[in-house]
TORGU-553613 format. One record per residue (C-alpha): x negated, y negated, z negated; residue number from 0. Coordinates in nm, 4 decimals. Each point is the difference from the previous one (the first is absolute). Example, Ala and Ser with C-alpha at 12.3 -4.5 7.8 and 13.67 -1.06 7.14 Angstrom:
TORGU-553613
<kolmar X="-1.2300" Y="0.4500" Z="-0.7800" resi="0"/>
<kolmar X="-0.1370" Y="-0.3440" Z="0.0660" resi="1"/>
END
This chain:
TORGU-553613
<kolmar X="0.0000" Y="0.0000" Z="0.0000" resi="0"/>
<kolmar X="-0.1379" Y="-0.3426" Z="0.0789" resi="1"/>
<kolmar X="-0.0253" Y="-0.2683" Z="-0.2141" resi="2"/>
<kolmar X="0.2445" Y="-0.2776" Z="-0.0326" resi="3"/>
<kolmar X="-0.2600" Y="-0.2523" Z="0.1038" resi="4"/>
<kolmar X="-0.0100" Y="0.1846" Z="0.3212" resi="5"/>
<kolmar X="0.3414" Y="-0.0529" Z="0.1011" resi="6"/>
<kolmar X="0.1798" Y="-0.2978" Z="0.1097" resi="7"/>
<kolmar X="-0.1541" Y="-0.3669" Z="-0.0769" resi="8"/>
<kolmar X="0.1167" Y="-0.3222" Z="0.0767" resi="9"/>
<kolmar X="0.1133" Y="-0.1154" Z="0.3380" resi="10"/>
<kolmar X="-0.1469" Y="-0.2333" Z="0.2674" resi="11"/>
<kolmar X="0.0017" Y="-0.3185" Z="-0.1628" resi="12"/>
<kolmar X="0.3407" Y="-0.2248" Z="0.1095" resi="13"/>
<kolmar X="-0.2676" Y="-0.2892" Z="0.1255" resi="14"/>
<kolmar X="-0.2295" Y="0.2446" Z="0.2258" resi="15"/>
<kolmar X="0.3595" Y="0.0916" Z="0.1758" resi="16"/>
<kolmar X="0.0998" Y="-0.3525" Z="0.0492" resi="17"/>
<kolmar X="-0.3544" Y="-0.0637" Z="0.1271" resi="18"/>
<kolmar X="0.0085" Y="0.3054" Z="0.2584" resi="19"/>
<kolmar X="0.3625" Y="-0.1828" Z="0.0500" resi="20"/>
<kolmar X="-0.1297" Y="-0.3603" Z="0.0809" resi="21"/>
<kolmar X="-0.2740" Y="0.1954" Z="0.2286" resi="22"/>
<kolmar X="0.2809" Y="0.0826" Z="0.2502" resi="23"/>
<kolmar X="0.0109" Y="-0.4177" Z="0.0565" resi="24"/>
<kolmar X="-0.3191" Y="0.0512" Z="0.1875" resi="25"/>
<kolmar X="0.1259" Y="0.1863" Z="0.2834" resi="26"/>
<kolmar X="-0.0313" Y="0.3977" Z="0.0882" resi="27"/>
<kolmar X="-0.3945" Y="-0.0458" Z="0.0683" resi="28"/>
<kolmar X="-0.0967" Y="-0.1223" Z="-0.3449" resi="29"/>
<kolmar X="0.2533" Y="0.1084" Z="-0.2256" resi="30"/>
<kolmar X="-0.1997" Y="0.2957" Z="-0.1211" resi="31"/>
<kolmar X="-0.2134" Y="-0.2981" Z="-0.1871" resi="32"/>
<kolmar X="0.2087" Y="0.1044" Z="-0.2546" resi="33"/>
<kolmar X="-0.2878" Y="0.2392" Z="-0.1189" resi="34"/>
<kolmar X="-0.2996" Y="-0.2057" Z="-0.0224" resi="35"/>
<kolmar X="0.1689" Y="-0.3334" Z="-0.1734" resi="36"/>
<kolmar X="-0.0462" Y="-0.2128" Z="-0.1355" resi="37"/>
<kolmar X="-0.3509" Y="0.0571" Z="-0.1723" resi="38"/>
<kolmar X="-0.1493" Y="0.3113" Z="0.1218" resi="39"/>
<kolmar X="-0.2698" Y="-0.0689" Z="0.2648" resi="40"/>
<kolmar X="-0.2203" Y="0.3039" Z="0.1625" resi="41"/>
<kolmar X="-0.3170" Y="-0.1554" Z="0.1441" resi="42"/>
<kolmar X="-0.2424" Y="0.1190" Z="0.2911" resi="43"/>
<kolmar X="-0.3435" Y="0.1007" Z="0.0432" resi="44"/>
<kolmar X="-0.1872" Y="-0.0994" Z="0.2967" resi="45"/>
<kolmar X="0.0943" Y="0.2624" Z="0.2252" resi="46"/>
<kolmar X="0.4105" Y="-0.0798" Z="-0.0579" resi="47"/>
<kolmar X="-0.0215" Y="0.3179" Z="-0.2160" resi="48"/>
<kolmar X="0.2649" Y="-0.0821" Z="-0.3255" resi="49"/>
<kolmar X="-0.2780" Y="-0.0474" Z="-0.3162" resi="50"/>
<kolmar X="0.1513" Y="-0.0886" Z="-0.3097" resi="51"/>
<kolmar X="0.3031" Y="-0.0952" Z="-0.2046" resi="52"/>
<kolmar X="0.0773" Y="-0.3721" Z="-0.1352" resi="53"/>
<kolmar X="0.2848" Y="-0.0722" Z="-0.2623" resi="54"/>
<kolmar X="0.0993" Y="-0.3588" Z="-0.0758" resi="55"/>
<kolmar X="-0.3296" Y="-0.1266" Z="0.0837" resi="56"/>
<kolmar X="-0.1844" Y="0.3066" Z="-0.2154" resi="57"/>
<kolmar X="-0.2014" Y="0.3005" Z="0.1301" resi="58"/>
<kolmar X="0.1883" Y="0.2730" Z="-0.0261" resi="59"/>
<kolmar X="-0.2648" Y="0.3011" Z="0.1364" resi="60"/>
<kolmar X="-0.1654" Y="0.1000" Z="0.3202" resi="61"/>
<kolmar X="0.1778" Y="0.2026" Z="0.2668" resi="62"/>
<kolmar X="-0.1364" Y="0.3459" Z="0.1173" resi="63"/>
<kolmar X="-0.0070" Y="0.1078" Z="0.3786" resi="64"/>
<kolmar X="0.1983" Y="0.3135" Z="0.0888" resi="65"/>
<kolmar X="-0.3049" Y="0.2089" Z="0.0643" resi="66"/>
<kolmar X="-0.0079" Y="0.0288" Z="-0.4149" resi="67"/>
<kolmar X="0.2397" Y="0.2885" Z="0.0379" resi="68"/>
<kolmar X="-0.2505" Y="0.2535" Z="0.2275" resi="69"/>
<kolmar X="-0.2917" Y="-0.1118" Z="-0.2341" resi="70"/>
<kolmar X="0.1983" Y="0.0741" Z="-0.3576" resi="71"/>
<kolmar X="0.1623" Y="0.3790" Z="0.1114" resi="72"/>
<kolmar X="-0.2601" Y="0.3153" Z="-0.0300" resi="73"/>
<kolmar X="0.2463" Y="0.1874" Z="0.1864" resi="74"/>
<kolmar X="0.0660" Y="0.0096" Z="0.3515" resi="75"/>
<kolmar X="0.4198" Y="-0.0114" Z="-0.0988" resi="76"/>
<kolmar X="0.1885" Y="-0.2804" Z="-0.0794" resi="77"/>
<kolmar X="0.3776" Y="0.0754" Z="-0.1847" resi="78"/>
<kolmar X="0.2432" Y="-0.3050" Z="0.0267" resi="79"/>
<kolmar X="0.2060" Y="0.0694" Z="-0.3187" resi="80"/>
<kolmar X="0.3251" Y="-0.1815" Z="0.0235" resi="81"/>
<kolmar X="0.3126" Y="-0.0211" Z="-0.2467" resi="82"/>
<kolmar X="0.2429" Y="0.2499" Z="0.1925" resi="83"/>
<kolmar X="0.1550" Y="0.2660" Z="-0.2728" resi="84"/>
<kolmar X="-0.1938" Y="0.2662" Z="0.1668" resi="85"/>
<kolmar X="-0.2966" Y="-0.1443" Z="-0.2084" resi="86"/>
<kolmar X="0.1218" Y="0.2153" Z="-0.2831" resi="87"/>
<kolmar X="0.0519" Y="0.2990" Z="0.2348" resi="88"/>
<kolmar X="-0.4227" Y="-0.0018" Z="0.0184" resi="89"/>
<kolmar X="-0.3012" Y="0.0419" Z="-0.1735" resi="90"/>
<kolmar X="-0.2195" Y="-0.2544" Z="0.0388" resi="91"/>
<kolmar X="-0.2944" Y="0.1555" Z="-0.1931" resi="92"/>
<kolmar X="-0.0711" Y="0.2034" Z="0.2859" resi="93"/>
<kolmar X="-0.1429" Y="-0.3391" Z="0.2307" resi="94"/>
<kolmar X="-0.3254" Y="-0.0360" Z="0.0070" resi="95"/>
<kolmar X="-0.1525" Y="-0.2910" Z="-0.2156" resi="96"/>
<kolmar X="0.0119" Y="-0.3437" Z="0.0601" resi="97"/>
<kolmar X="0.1688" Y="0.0616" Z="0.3658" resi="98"/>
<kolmar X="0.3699" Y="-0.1291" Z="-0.1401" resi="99"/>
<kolmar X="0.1915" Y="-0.2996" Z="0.1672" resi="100"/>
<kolmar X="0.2114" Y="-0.0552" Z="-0.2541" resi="101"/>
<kolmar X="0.3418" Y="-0.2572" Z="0.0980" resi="102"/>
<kolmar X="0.2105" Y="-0.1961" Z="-0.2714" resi="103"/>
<kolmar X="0.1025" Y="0.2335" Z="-0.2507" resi="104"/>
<kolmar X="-0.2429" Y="0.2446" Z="0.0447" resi="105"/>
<kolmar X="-0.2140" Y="-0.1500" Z="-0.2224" resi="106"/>
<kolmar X="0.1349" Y="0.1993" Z="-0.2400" resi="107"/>
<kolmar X="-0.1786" Y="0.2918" Z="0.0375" resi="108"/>
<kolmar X="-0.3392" Y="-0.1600" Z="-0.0202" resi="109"/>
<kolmar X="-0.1634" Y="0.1258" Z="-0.3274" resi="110"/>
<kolmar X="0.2113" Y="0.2974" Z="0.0386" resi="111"/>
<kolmar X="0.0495" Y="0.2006" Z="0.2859" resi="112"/>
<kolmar X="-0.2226" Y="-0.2283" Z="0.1939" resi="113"/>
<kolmar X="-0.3252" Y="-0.0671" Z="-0.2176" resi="114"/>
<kolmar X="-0.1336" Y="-0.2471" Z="0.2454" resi="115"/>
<kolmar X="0.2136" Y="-0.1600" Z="0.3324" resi="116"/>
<kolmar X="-0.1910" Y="-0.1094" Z="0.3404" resi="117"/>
<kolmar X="0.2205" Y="-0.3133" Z="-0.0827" resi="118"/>
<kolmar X="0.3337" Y="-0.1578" Z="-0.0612" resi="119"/>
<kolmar X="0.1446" Y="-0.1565" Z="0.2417" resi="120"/>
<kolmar X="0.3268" Y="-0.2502" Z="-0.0745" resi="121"/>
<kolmar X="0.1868" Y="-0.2200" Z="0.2733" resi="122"/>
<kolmar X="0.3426" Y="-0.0711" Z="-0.1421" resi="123"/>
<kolmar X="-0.0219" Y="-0.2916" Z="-0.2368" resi="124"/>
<kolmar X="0.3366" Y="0.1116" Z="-0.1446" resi="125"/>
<kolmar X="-0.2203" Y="0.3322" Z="-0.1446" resi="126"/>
<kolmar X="-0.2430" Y="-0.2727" Z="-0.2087" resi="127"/>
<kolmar X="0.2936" Y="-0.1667" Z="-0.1684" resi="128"/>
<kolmar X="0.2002" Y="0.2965" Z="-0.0867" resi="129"/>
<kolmar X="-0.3127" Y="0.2302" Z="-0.0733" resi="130"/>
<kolmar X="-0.3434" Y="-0.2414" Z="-0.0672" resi="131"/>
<kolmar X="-0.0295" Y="0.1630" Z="-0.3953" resi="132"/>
<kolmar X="-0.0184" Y="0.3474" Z="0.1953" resi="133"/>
<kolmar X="-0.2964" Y="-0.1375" Z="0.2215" resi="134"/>
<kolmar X="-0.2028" Y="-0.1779" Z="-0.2522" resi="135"/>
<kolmar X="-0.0211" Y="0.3499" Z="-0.2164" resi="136"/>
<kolmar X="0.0050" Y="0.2683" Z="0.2501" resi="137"/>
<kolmar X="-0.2426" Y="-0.1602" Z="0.2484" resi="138"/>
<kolmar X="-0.3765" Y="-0.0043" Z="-0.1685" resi="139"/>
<kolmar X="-0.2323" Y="-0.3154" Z="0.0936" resi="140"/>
<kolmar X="-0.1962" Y="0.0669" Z="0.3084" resi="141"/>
<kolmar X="0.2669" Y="0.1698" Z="0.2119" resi="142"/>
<kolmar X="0.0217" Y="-0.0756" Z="0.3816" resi="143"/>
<kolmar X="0.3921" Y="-0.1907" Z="0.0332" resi="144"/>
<kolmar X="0.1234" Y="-0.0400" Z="0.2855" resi="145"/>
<kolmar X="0.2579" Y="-0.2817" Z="-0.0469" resi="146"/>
<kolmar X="0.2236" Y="-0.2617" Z="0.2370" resi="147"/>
<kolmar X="-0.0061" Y="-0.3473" Z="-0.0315" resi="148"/>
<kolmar X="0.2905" Y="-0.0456" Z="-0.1288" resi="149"/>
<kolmar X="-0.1082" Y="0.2945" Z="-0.2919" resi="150"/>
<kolmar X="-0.3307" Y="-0.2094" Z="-0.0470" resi="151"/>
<kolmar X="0.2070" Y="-0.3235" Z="-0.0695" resi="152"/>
<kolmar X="0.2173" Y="0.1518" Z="-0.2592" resi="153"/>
<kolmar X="-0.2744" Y="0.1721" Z="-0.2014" resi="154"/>
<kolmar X="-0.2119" Y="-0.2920" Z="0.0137" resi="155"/>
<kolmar X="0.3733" Y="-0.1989" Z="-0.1756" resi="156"/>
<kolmar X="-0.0031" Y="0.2745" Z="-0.2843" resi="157"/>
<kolmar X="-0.4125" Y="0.0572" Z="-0.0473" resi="158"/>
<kolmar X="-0.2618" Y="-0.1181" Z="0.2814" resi="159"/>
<kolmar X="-0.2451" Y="0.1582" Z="-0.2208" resi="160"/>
<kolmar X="0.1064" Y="0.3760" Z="0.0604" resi="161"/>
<kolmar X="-0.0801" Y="-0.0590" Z="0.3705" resi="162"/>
<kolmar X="-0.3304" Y="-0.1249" Z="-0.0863" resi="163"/>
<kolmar X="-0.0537" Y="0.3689" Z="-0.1466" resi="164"/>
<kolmar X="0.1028" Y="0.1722" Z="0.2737" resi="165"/>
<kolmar X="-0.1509" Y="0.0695" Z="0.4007" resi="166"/>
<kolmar X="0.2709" Y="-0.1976" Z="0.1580" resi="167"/>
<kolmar X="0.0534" Y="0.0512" Z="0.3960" resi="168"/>
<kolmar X="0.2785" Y="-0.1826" Z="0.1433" resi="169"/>
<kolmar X="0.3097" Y="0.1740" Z="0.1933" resi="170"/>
<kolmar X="0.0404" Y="-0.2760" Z="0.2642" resi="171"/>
<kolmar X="0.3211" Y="0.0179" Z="0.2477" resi="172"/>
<kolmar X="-0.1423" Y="-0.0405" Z="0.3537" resi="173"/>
<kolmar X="0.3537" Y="-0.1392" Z="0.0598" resi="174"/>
<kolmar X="0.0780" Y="-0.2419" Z="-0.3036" resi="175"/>
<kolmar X="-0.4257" Y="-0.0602" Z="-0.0660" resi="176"/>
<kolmar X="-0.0883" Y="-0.2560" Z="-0.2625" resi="177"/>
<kolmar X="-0.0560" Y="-0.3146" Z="0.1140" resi="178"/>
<kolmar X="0.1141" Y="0.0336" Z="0.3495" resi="179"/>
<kolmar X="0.3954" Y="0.0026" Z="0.1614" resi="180"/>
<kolmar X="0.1461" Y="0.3118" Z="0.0544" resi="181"/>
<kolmar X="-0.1446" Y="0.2039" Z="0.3081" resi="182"/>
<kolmar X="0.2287" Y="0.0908" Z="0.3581" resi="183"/>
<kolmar X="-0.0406" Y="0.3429" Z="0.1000" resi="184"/>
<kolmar X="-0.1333" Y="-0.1252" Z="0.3290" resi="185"/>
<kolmar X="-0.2811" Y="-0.1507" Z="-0.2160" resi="186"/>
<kolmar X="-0.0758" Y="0.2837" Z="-0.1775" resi="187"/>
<kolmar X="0.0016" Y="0.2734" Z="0.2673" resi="188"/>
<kolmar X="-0.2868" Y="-0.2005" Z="0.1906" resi="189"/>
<kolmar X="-0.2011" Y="0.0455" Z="-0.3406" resi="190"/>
<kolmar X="-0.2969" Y="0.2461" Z="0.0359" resi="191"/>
<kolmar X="0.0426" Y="0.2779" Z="-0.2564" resi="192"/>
<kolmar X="0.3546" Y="-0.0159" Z="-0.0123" resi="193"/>
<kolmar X="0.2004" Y="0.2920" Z="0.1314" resi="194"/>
<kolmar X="0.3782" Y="-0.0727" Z="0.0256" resi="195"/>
<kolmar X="0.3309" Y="0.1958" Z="0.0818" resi="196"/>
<kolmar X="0.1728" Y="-0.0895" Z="0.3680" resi="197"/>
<kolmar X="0.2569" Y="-0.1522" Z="-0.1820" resi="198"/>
<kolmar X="-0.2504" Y="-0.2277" Z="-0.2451" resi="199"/>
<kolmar X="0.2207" Y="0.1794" Z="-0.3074" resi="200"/>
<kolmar X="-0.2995" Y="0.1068" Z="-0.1339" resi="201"/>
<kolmar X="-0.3838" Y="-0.0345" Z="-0.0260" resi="202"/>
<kolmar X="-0.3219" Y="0.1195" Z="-0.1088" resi="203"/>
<kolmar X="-0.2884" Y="-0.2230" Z="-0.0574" resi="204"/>
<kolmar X="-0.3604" Y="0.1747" Z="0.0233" resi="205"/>
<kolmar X="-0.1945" Y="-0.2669" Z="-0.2208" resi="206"/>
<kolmar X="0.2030" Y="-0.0946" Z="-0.3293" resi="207"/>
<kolmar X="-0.2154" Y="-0.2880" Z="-0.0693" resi="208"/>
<kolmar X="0.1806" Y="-0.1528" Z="0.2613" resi="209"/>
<kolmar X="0.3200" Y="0.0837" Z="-0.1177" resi="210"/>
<kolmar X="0.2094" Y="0.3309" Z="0.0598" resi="211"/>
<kolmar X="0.3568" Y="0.0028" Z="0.0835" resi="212"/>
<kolmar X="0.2503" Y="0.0884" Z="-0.3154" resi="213"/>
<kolmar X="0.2907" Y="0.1980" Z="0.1131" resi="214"/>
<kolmar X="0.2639" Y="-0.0333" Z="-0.2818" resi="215"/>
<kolmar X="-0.1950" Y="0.2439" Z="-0.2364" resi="216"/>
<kolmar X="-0.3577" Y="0.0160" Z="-0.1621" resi="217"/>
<kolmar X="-0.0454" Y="0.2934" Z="0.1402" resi="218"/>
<kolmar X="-0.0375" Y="-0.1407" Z="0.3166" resi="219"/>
<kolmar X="-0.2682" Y="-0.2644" Z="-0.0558" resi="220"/>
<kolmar X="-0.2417" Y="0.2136" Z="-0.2548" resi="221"/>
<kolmar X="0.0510" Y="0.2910" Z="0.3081" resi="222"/>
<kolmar X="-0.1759" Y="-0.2640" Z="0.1951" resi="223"/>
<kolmar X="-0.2658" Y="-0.0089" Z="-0.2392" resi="224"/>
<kolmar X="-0.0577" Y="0.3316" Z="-0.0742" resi="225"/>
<kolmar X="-0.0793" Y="0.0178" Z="0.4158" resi="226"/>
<kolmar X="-0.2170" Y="-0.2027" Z="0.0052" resi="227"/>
<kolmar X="-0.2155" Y="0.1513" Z="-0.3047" resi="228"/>
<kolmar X="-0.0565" Y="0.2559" Z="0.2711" resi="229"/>
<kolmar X="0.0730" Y="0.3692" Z="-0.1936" resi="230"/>
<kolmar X="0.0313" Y="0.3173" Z="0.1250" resi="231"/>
<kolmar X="0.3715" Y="0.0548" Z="-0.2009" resi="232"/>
<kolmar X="0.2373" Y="-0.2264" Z="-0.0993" resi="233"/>
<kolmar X="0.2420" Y="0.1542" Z="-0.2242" resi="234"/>
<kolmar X="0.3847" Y="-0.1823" Z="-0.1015" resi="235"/>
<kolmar X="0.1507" Y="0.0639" Z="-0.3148" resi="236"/>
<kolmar X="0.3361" Y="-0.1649" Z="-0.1246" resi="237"/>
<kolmar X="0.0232" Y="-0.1689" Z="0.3380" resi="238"/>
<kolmar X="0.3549" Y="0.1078" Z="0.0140" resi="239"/>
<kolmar X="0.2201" Y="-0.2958" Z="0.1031" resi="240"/>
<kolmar X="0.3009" Y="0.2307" Z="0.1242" resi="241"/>
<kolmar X="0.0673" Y="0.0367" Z="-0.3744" resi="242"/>
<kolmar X="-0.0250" Y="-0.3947" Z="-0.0656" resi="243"/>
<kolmar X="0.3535" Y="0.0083" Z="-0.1970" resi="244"/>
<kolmar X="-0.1374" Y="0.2550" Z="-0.2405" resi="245"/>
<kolmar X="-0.2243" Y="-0.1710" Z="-0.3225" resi="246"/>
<kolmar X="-0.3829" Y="0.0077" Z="0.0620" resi="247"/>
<kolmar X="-0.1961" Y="0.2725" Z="-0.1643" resi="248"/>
<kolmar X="-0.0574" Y="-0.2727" Z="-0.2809" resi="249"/>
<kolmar X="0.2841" Y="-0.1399" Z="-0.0975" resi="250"/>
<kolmar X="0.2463" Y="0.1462" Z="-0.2092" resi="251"/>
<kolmar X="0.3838" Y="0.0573" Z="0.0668" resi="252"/>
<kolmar X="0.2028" Y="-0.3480" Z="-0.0414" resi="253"/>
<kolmar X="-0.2831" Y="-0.2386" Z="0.0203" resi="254"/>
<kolmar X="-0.1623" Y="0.0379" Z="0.4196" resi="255"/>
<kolmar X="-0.0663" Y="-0.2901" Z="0.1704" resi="256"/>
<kolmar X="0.2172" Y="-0.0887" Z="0.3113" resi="257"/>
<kolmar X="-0.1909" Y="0.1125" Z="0.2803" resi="258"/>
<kolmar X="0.0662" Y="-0.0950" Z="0.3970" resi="259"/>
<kolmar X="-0.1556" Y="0.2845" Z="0.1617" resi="260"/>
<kolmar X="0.2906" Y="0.1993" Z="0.1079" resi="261"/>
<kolmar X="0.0846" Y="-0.3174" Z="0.2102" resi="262"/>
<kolmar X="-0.3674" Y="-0.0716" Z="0.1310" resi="263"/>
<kolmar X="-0.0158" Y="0.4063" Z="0.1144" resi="264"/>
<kolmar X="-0.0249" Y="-0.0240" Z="0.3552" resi="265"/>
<kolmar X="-0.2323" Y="-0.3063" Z="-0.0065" resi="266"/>
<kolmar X="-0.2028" Y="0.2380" Z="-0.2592" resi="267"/>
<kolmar X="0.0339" Y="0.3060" Z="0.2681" resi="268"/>
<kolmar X="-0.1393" Y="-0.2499" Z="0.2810" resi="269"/>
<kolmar X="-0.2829" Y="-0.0505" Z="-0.1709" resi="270"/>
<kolmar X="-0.0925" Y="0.3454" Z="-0.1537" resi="271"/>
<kolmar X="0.0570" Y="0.1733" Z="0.3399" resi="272"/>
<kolmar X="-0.2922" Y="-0.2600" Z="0.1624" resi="273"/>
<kolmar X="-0.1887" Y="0.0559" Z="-0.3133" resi="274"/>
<kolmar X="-0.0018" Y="0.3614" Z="0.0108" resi="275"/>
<kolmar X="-0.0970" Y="-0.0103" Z="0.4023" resi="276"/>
<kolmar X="-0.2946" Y="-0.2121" Z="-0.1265" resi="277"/>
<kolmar X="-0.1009" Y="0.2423" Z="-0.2176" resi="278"/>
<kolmar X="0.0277" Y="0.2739" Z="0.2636" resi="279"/>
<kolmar X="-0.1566" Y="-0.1357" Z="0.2155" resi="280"/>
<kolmar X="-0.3349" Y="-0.1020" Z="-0.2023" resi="281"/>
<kolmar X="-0.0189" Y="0.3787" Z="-0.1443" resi="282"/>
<kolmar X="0.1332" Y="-0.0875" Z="-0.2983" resi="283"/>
<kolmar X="0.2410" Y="0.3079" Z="-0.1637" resi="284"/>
<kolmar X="0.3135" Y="-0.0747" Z="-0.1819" resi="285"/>
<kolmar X="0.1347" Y="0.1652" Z="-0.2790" resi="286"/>
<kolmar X="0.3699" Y="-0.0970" Z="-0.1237" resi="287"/>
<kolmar X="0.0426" Y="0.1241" Z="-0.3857" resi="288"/>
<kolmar X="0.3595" Y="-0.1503" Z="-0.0246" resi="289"/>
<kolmar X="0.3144" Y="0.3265" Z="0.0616" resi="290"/>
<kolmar X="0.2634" Y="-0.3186" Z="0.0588" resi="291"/>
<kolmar X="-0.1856" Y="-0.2632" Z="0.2301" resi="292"/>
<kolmar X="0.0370" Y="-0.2115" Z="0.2911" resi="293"/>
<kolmar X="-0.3505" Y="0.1526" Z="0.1322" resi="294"/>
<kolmar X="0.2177" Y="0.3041" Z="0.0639" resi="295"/>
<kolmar X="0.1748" Y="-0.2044" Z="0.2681" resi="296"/>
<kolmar X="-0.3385" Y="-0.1201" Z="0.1414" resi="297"/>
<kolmar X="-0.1150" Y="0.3259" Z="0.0212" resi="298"/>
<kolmar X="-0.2200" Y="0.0675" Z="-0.2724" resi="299"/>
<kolmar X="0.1276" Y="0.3258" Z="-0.1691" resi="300"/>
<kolmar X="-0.0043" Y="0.0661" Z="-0.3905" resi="301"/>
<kolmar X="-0.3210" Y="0.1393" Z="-0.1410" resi="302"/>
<kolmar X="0.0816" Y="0.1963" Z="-0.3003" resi="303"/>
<kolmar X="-0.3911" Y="-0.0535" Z="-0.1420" resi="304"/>
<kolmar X="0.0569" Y="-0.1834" Z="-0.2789" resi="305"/>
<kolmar X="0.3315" Y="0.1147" Z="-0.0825" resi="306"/>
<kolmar X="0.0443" Y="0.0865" Z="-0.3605" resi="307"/>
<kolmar X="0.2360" Y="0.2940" Z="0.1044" resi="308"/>
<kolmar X="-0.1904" Y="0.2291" Z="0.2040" resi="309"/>
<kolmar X="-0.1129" Y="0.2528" Z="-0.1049" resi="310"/>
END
């Protein structure tokens, strides 16, 4: 049973949704400034490359490039561990060290079933306000977090100093960036190191330091990551979506957080099915842990490995 302190916090503050409100007022290609204002401020190194984190004037911490990820993992596998129930379903003590993606709630198993992640990674702010007690004592100084703008500016409202313990690299959307208007499809599909859909419903971005494309689920942006870390297996556990209505593995009965993934599904399917061609295509092998999952759909089959069930 999980703590209290691990379930339900306090909402989005009234003022942040009145700002992400008056954000509309500046038309369709800014209104995503929403996540950056009004006093966070990312600044750039001499080769463009995002470098470090400002707060109201104050230096937060430095940022880390993406290639962090293939120097931290001693294994060749990365697992992206997501919320889905069929977390429980699993047991995680059977990954190999240090070689866990672990999104939102999964943090829970770190000092547990996972001794040591491969890093967090966070991009809904909404997760920070409800849940920011469970990150600050599940997640141990040092750890690789991969967080959104929008997730940077609200830790850095509650406590700009836990960032400054942490290996912060920023989750960037190539089509809302910070800083810049939003991006046309048209725009993006002349981009080298881009590889889109025919319909532009969905996108997968080769180099994450220059933003990857988010596709209505975490899943989909730290996917983009764990590519680009190069590994012979990428694993998926809890990446479930198909289930969305159905409490994560985390929360107890009564008190889950409302969740829009059963409405962002086949924007989330786009995305996964490019992804997993991606991954095909490079030699990379796939290995879907989840018995209920979208990935079935996309044609990545259940593997029973980790199941705690089998016999």
């Amino acid at each position: 049973m999980l703590k209290s302190s691990f379930g339900i916090g306090k909402k989005r503050p009234l003022r942040r949704q009145l700002i992400k409100i008056m954000s509309n007022f500046l038309g369709r290609r800014w209104s995503h400034t929403h996540a950056w204002a009004p006093y966070l401020r990312l600044t750039r190194n001499d080769s463009g490359s995002f470098s470090s984190i400002v707060y109201r004037g104050q230096s937060v911490t430095l940022l880390s490039p993406s290639t962090i990820l293939a120097e931290s993992t001693p294994s060749r596998s990365i697992y992206i561990v997501g919320s889905g129930p069929s977390v429980a379903e699993n047991d995680l003590t059977q990954l190999e060290p240090q070689s866990c993606l672990l999104l939102n709630g999964a943090i829970v198993e770190i000092g547990s079933a996972i001794a040591k992640p491969l890093a967090v990674a966070v991009e809904d702010e909404r997760f920070v306000w409800r849940h920011f007690g469970l990150m600050t004592e599940k997640v141990p100084p040092g750890t690789i977090c991969l967080l959104s703008v929008a997730v940077i500016r609200a830790v850095c409202e509650l406590n700009p100093a836990w960032l400054g313990q942490m290996q912060v690299v920023l989750i960037d959307d190539i089509r809302k960036p910070y800083g810049a208007p939003r991006q046309f499809i048209s725009d993006l599909k002349s981009r080298v190191g881009i590889s889109m859909n025919t319909a532009g419903s969905a996108g997968i971005s080769r180099d994450p330091d220059r933003g990857v494309f988010q596709g209505g689920s975490i899943a989909i942006s730290t996917f983009q990551f764990a590519i680009y870390a190069q590994p012979k297996l990428i694993g998926l556990v809890g990446v479930d979506i198909s289930n969305a209505d159905k409490p994560r593995f985390y929360e107890r009965s009564g008190e889950a957080a409302p969740s829009g993934l059963e409405f962002a599904s086949d924007r989330i399917r786009d995305h996964l099915k490019l992804a997993i061609e991606d991954c095909r295509a490079r030699g990379i092998h796939l290995h879907n842990y989840s018995r209920q999952s979208i990935l079935l759909e996309c044609g990545l089959p259940y593997n029973s490995r980790l199941g705690k069930d089998r016999s």
